[in-house]
C-alpha positions as CSV (number, residue, x, y, z in Angstrom):
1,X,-45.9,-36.3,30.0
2,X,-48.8,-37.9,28.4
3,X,-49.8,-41.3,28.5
4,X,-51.4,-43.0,26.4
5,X,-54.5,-45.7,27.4
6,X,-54.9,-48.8,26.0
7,X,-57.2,-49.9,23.2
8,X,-59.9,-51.2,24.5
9,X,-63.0,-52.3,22.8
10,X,-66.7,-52.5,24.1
11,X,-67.4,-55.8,25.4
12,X,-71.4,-55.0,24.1
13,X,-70.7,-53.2,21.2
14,X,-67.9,-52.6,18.4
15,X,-67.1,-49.2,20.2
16,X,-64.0,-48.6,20.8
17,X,-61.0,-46.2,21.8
18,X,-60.7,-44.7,18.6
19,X,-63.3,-42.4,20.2
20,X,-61.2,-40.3,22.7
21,X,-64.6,-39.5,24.9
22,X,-65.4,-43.3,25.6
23,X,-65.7,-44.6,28.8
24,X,-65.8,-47.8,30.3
25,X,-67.5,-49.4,33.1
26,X,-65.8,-52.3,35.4
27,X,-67.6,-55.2,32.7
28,X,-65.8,-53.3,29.6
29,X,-69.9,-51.9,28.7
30,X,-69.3,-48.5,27.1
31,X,-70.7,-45.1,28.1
32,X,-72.9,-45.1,25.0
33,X,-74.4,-48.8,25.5
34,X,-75.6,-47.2,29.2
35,X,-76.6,-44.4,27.3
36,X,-78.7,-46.6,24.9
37,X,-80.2,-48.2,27.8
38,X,-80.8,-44.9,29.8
39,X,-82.4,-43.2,27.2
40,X,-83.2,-44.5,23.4
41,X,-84.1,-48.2,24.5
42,X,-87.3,-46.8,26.7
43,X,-88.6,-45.3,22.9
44,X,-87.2,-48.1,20.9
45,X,-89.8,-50.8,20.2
46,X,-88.5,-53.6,17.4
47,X,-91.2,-55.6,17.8
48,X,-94.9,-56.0,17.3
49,X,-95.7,-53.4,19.4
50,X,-93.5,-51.0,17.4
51,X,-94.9,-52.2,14.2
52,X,-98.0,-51.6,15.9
53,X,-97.2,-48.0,16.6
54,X,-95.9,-47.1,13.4
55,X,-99.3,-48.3,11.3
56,X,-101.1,-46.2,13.9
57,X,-98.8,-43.3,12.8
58,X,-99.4,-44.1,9.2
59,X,-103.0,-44.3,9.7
60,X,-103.3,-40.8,11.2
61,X,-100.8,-39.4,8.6
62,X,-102.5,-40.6,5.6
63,X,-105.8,-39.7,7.3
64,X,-104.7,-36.1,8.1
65,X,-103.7,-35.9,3.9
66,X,-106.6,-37.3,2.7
67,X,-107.2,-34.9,0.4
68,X,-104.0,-33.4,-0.5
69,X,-101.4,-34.6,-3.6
70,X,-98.8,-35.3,-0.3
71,X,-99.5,-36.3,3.3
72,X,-95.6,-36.2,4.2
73,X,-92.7,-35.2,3.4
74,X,-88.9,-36.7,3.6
75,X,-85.4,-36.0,2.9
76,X,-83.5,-38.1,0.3
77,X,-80.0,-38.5,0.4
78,X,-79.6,-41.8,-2.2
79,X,-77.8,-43.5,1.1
80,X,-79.5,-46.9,2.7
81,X,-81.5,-45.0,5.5
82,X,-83.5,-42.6,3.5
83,X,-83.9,-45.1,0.1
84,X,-85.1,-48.0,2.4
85,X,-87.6,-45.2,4.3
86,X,-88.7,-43.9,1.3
87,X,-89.6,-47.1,-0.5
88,X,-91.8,-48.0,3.2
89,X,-93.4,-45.3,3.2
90,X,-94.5,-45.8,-0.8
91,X,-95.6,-49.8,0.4
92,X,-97.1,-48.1,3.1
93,X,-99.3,-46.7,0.9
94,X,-98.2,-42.8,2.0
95,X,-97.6,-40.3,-0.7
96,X,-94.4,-38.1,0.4
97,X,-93.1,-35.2,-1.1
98,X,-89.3,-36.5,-1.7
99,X,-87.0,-33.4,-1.3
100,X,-83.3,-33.7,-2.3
101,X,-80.5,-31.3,-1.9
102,X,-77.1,-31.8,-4.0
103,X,-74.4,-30.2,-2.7
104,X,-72.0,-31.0,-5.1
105,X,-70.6,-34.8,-3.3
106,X,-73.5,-37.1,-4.4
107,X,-72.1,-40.9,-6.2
108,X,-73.5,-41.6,-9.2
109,X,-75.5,-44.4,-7.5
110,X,-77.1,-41.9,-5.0
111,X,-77.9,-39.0,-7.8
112,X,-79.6,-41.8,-9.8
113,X,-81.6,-43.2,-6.7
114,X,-82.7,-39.8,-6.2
115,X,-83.6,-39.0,-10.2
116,X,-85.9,-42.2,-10.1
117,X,-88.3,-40.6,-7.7
């Protein structure tokens, strides 16, 4: 017979047991909190020192493309993550090459974020 575990939810995040890997420690902190803190959090830097890091990025990249009609190149979806990166990179003063790939599910307002670039 099978049981069936609780629901539990992360007491540091909004995992929860609707992911049938999760794990929890004795304080309720999730496997992928510990695996946040482990691994991404020692190259995560939302602060000045990230900003920091990122102009010096930007600097070498439009340095490296000086004399070229693109120094970069990205993906664009139409969703949140690529729109908002593509519009920093633009303020940033970069010049990407915007690729797009439609494979036939794209929302109107993603194909239109995508035609006006």
């Amino acid at each position: 017979m099978m049981t069936v575990a609780a629901y539990q939810v992360c007491t540091r995040c909004v995992m929860d047991t609707t992911d049938p890997d999760i794990t929890f420690d004795d304080q309720g902190i999730c496997h992928h909190c510990h695996e946040f803190d482990q691994i991404t959090a020692k190259r995560w830097f939302p602060n000045a020192q990230g900003e920091s890091q990122m102009q010096n990025t930007f600097t070498r990249i439009k340095a490296e493309g000086a004399n070229q009609e693109y120094d970069s190149i990205i993906g664009l979806s139409g969703g949140i993550d690529s729109s908002y990166l593509a519009v920093m990179l633009k303020d940033r003063g970069l010049r990407p090459l915007v690729m797009h790939v439609d494979g036939g599910w794209n929302n109107l307002d993603s194909t239109f974020k995508c035609n006006t670039w």
